[in-house]
BAFI-3210 file (N, C-alpha, C; in Angstrom, 3 decimals, decimal comma, padded with zeros to 6 digits):
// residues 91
n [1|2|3|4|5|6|7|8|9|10|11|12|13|14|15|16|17|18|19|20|21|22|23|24|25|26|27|28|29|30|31|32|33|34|35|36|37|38|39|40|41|42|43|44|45|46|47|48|49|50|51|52|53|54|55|56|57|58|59|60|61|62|63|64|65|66|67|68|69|70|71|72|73|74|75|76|77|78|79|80|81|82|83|84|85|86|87|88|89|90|91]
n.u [069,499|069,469|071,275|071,739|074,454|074,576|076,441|076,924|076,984|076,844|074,102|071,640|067,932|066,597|063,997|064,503|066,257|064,902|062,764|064,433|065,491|062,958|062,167|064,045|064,443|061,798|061,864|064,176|062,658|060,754|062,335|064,262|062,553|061,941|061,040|059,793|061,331|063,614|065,103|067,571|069,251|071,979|073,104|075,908|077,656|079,166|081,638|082,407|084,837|086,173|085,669|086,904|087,299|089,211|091,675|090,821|089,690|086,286|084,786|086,580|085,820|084,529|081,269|079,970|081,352|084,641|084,558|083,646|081,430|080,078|079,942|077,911|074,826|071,558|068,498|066,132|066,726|067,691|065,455|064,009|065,503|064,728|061,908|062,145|063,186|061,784|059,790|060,391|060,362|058,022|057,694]
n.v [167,046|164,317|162,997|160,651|159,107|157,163|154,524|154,030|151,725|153,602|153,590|153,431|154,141|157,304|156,982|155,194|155,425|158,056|156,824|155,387|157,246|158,332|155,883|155,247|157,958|157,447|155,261|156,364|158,693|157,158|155,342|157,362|159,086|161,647|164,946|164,899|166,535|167,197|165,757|164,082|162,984|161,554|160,894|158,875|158,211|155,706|155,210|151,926|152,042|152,925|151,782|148,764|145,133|142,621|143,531|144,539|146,377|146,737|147,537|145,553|143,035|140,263|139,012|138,374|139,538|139,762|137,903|135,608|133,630|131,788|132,585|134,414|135,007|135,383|137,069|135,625|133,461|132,085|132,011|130,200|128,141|127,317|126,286|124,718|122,916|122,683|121,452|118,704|118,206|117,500|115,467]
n.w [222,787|220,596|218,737|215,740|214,311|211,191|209,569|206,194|203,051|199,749|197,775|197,732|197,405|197,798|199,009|200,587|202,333|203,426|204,861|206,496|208,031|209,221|211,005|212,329|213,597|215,097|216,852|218,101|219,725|220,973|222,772|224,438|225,136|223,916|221,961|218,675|217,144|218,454|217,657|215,601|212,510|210,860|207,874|206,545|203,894|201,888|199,894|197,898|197,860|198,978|201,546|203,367|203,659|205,228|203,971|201,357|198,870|199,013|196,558|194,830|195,952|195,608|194,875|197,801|199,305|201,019|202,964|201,631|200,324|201,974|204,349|203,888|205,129|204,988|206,371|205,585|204,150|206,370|207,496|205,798|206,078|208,687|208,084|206,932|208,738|210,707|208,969|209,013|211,114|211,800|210,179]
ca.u [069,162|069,689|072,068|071,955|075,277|074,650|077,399|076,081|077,239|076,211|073,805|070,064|067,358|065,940|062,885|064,754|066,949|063,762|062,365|065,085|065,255|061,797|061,974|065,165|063,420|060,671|062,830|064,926|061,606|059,938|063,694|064,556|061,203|061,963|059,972|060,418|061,861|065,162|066,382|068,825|069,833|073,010|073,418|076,821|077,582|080,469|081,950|082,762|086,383|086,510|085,264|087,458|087,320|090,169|092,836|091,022|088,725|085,271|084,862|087,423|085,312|083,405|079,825|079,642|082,685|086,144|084,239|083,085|079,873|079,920|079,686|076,787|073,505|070,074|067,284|065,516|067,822|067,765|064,064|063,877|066,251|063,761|060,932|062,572|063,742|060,220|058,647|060,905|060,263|056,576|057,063]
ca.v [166,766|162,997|162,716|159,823|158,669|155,908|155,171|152,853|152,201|153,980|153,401|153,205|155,282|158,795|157,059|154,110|156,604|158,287|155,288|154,968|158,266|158,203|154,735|155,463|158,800|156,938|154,157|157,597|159,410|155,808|155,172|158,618|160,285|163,253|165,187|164,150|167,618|166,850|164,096|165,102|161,702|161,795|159,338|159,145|157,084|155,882|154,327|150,521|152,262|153,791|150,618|147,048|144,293|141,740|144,136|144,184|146,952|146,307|147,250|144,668|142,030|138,941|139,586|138,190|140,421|139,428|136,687|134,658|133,614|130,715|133,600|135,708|134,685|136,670|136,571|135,143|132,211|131,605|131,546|129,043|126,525|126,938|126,033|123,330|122,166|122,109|120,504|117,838|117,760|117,432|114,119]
ca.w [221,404|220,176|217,295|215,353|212,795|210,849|208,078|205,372|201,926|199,013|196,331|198,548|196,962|198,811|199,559|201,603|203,250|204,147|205,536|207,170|208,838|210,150|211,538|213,283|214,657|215,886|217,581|219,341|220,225|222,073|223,698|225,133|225,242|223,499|220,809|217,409|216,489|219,021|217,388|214,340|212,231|209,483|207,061|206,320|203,070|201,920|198,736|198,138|197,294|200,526|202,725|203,244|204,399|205,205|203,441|200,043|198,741|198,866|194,997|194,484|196,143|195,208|195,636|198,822|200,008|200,939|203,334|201,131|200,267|203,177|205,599|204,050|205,269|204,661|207,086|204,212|203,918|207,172|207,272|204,932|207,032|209,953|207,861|206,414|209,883|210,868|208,424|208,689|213,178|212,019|209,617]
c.u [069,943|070,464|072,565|072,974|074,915|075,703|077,252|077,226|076,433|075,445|072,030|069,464|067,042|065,071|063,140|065,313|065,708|063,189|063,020|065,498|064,098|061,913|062,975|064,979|062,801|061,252|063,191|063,698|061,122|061,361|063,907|063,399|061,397|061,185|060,949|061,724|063,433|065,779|066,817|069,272|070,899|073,087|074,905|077,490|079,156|080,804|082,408|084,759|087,031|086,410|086,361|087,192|088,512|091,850|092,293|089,495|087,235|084,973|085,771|087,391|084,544|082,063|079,392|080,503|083,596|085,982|084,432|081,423|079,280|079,764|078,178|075,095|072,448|069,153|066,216|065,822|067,327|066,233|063,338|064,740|065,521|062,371|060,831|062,370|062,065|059,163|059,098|060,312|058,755|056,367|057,501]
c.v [165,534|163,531|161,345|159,835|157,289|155,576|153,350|152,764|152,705|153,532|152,950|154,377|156,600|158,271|156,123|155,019|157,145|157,968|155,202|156,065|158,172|157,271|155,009|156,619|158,400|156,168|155,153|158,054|158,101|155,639|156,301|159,405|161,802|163,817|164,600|165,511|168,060|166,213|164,612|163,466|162,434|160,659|159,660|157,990|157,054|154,716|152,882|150,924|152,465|152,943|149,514|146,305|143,258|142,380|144,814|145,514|146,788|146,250|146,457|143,164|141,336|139,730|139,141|138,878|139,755|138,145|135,872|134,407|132,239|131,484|134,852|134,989|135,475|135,890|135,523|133,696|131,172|130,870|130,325|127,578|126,779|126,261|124,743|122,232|121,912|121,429|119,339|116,732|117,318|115,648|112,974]
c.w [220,964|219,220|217,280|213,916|212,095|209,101|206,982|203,842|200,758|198,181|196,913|197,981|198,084|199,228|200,941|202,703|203,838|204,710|206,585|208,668|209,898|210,875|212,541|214,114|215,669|217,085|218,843|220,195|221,680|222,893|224,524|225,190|225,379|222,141|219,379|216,583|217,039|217,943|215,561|214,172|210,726|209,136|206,507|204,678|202,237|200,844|198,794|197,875|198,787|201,614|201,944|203,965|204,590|204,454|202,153|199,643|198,783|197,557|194,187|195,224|195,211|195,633|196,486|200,037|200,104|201,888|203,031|201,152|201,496|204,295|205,429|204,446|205,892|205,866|206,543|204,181|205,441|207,814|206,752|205,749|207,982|209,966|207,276|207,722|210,445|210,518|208,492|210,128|212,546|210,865|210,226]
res [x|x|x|x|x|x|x|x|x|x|x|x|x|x|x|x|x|x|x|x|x|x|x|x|x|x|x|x|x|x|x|x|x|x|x|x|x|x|x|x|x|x|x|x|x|x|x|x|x|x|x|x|x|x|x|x|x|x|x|x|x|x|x|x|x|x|x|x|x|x|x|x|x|x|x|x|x|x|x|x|x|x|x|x|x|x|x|x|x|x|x]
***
């Protein structure tokens, strides 16, 4: 019987979590080819009080965390500099 931990921080609705369950099921089930009714997932969640980074609470971060915001970059973001970079190879 699979058991999946995954330890996140708090504040994701029930339906994402749910989402998130199934998908991560599915993933176990196609990887280990076992029924769907093995596999056992916990979400474990855990306060910004309770998580740090660099020494410094997380709820006592910047909103990019204790990084900085020169270190956070979104798929999104990044997306956008590839599309850039391309349109640029194409003039």
């Amino acid at each position: 019987m699979p058991i999946v931990q995954i330890t996140m921080l708090q504040g994701r609705s029930p339906d994402i979590k749910a989402a998130l369950i199934g998908k991560v099921t599915a993933a176990i089930v196609e990887a280990l080819r076992v029924p769907k009714e093995k596999v056992r997932i916990i979400l474990n969640e855990i306060s910004k009080d309770n998580y740090g980074e660099a020494g410094i609470p997380l709820s006592k971060a910047g909103p990019c965390g204790n990084l900085g915001c020169s270190f956070v970059r979104t798929a999104s973001s990044l997306k956008a500099d590839e599309t850039r970079a391309a349109q640029q190879e194409a003039r």
